[in-house]
C-alpha positions as CSV (number, residue, x, y, z in Angstrom):
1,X,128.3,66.5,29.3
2,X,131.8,64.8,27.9
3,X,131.8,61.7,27.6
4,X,135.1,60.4,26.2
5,X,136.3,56.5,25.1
6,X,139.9,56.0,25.3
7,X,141.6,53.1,22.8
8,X,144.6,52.3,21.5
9,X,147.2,49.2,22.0
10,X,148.0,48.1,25.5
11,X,151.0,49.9,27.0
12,X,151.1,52.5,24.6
13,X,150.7,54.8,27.3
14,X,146.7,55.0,27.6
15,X,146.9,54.3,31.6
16,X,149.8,57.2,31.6
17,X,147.0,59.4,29.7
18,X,144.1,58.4,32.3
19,X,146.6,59.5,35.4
20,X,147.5,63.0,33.3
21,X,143.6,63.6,32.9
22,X,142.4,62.8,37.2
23,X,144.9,65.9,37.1
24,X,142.8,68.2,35.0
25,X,140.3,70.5,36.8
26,X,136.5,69.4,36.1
27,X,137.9,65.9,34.4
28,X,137.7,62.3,35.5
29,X,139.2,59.6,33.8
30,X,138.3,55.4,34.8
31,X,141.0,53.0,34.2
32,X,139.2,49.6,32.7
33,X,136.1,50.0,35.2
34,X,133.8,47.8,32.7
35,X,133.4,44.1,32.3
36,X,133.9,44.5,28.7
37,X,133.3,40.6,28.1
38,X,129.6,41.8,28.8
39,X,129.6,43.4,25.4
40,X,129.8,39.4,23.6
41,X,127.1,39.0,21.4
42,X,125.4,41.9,21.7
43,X,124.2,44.3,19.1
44,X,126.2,47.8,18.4
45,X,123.1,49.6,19.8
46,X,123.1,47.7,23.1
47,X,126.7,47.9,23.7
48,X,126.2,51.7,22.8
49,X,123.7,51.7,25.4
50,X,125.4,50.0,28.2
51,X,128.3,52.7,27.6
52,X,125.7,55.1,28.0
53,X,124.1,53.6,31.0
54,X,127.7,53.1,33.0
55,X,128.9,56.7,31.9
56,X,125.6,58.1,33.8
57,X,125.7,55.8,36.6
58,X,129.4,56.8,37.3
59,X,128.8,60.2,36.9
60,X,126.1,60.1,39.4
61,X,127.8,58.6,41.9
62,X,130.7,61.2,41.2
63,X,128.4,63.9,42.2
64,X,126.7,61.9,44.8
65,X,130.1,60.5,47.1
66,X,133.3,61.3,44.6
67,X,133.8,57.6,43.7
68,X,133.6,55.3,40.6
69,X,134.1,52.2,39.8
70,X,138.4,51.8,38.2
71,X,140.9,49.5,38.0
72,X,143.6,51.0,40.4
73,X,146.6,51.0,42.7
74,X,146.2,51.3,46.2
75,X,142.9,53.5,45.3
76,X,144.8,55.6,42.8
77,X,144.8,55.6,39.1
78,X,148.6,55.0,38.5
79,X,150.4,56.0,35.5
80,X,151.8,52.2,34.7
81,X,149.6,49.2,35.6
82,X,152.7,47.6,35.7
83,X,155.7,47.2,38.5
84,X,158.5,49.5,38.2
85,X,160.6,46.6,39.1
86,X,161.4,42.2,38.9
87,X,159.5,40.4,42.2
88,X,161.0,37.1,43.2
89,X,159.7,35.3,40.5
90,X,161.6,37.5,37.8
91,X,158.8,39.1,36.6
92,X,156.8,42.5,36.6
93,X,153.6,41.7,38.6
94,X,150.6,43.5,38.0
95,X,149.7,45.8,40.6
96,X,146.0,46.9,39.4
97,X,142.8,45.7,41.5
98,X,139.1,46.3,40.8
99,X,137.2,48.3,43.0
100,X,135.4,51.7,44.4
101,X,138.2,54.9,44.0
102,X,137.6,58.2,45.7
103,X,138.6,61.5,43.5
104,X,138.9,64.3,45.9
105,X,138.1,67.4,43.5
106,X,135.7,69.2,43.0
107,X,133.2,68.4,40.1
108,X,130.6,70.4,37.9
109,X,127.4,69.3,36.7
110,X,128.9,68.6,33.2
111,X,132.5,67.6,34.0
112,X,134.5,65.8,31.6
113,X,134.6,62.0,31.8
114,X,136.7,59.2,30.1
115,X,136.8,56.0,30.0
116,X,139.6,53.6,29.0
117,X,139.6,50.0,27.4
118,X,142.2,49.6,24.9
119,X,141.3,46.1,23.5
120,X,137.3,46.2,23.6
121,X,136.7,49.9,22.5
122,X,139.4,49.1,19.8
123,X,137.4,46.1,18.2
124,X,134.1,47.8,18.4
125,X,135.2,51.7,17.6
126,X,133.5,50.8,13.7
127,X,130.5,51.9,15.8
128,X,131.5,53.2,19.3
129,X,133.2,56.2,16.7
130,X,129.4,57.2,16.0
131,X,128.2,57.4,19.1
132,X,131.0,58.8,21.4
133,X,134.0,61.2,21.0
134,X,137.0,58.7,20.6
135,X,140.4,59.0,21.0
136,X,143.5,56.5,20.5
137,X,146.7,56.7,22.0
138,X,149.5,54.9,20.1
139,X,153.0,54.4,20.8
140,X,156.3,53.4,18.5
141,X,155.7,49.3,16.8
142,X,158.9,48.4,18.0
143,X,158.6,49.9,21.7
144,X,154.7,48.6,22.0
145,X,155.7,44.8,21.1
146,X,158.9,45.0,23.5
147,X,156.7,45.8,26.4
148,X,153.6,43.6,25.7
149,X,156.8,40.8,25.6
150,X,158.1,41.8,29.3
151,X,154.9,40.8,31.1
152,X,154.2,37.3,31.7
153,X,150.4,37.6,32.7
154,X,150.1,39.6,29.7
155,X,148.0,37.7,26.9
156,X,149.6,39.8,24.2
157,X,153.0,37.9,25.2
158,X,151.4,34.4,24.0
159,X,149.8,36.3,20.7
160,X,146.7,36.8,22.2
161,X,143.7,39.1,22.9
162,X,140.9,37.8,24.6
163,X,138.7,40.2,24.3
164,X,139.3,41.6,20.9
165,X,139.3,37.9,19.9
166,X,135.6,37.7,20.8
167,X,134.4,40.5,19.5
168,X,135.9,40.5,16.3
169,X,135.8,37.0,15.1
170,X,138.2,37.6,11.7
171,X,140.8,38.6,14.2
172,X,140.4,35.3,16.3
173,X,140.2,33.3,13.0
174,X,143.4,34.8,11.7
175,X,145.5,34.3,15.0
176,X,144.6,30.8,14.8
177,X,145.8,30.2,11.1
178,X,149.9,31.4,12.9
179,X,151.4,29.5,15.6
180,X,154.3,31.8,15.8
181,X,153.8,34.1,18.6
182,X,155.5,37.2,17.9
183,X,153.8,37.2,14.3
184,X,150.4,36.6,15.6
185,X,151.8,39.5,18.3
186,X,152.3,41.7,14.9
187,X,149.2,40.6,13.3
188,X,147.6,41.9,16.3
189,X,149.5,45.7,16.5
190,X,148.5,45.7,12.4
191,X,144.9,45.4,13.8
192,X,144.9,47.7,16.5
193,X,146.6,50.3,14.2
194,X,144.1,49.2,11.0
195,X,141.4,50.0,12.9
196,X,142.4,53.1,14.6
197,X,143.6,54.8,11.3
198,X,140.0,53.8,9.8
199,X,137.7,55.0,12.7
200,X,139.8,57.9,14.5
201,X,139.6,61.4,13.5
202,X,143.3,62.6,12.8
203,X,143.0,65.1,15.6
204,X,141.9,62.8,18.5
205,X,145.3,60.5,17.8
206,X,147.8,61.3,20.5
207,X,151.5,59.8,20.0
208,X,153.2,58.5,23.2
209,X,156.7,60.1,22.0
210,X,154.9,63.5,21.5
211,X,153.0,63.1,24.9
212,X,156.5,62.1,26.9
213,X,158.3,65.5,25.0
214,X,155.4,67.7,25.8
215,X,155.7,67.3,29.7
216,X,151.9,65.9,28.9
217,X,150.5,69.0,26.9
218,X,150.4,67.0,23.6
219,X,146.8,66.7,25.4
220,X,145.9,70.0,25.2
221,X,144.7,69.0,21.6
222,X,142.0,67.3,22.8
223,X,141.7,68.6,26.8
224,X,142.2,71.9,26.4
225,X,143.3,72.4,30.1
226,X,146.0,70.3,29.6
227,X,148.0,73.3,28.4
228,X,148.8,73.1,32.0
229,X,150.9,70.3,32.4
230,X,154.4,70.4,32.8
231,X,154.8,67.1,34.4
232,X,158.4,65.0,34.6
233,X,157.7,62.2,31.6
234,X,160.9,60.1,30.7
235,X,159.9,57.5,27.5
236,X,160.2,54.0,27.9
237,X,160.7,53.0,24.6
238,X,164.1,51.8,26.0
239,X,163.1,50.6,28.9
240,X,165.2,48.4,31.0
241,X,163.0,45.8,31.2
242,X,162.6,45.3,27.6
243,X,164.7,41.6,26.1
244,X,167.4,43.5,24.1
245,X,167.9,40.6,21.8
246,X,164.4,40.0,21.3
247,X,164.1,43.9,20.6
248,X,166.9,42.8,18.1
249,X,164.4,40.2,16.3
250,X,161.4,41.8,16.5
251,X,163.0,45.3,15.2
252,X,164.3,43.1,12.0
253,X,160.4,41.4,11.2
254,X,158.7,44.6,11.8
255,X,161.2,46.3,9.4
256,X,159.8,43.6,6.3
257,X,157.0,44.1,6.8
258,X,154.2,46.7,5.0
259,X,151.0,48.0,5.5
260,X,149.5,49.3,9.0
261,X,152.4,49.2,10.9
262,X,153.6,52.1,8.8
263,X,150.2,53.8,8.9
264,X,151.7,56.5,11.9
265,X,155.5,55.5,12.2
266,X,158.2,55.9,9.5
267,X,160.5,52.4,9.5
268,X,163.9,54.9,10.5
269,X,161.7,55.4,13.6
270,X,162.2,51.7,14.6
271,X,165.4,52.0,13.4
272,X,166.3,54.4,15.5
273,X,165.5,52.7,18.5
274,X,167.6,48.7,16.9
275,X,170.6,51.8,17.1
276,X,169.7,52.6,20.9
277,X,169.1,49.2,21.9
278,X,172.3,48.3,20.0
279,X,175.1,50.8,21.0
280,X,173.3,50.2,24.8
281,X,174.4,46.6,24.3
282,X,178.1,47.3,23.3
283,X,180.3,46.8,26.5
């Protein structure tokens, strides 16, 4: 039986990877259905076990009714777990809720399922990579940082992450030495990026660009049925949503910068996209 752990940094496309897999035959894939914050304190072998434990429970219930346990849309697994446009407030709301989702297909015994939680699985993948087939989906510096800044109720917009701040400690204890909050929003991408170089097997990385170009068959390197797909992607690495001048400003830090941020991306990468988002902002 398949058991897969989906990581990476939020909005790198990791819910547009868990609605391209509920299309596979024989694979399920559960968008956040854990309360990670469970895993505080505990030892690697317990939180290794509680995986274990909610990956059987939620494939016996697959079997049993064709339901588990997800964060969804209406009872769907959605491919953003954001709104595709500005409420009355101004903002994107979220549109996810918490709750029992019904997969009409048809499942074997030993059907492939994945589970996503970017944050948690990223801070603990030092020993989740030992236990459980990984894989990390990660998405251009520049493009990651502009979407994690177009969400209000997003912690990542204030410099924070809650969860990976409680289960790695050094990370909490470094966010609190910066009060600016795009750096501390940097510091943060460096980490998720650190960590995912250091405990991620080459193969099981999958690049949002590449995904987007592929039509979704950039998958088929890890789900090999996803040779399939030929499904209408457009990137968002532009999106209309995204604060053009702040795109501007955090483009320019991101560019001084060394280390992990260059760890996947080449810096004419986010260059490239300062050029889009600047000739897009000529009249």
């Amino acid at each position: 039986m398949r058991n897969v752990l989906i990581t990476g940094p939020p909005r790198s496309g990791t819910t547009l990877v868990c609605s391209l897999l509920n299309k596979l035959p024989d694979t399920i894939a559960l968008h956040e259905p854990m309360n990670v914050f469970e895993f505080v304190g505990r030892s690697g072998d317990e939180i290794t076990n509680m995986i274990d434990k909610f990956c059987a429970d939620s494939r016996k219930s697959l079997l049993k009714d064709g339901s588990a346990i997800s964060k969804h849309v209406g009872g769907e697994i959605r491919d953003n777990a954001a709104a595709d446009q500005i409420d009355r407030a101004g903002t994107r709301s979220r549109k996810t809720e918490h709750g029992r989702v019904a997969f009409d297909k048809t499942l074997s015994q030993n059907f492939t399922l994945a589970i996503k939680h970017p944050a948690a699985f990223t801070a603990l993948l030092e020993t989740l990579s030992k236990n459980f087939e990984c894989v990390a989906i990660i998405r251009n510096p520049l493009a990651t940082l502009s979407s994690w800044n177009s969400l209000e109720w997003l912690s990542l917009k204030d410099g924070h992450s809650p969860i990976g701040e409680k289960l790695d400690v050094d990370l909490g204890r470094a966010l609190a030495k910066e009060s600016d909050p795009i750096e501390r929003q940097i510091f943060i991408l460096e980490w998720f990026y650190d960590r995912v170089r250091r405990f991620v097997k080459d193969e099981a990385i999958v690049k949002y660009e590449n995904l987007v170009a592929s039509r979704g068959g950039e998958l088929a390197k890890i789900f090999p049925a996803a040779a399939e797909l030929d499904e209408n992607l457009s990137s968002k690495n532009v999106s209309k949503f995204y604060d053009r001048a702040l795109m501007m400003d955090v483009g320019q830090r991101l560019l001084k910068r060394v280390g992990p941020l260059w760890h996947f991306y080449a810096k004419d990468e986010v260059d490239k996209l300062l050029n889009e988002v600047g000739s897009n902002a000529k009249p």
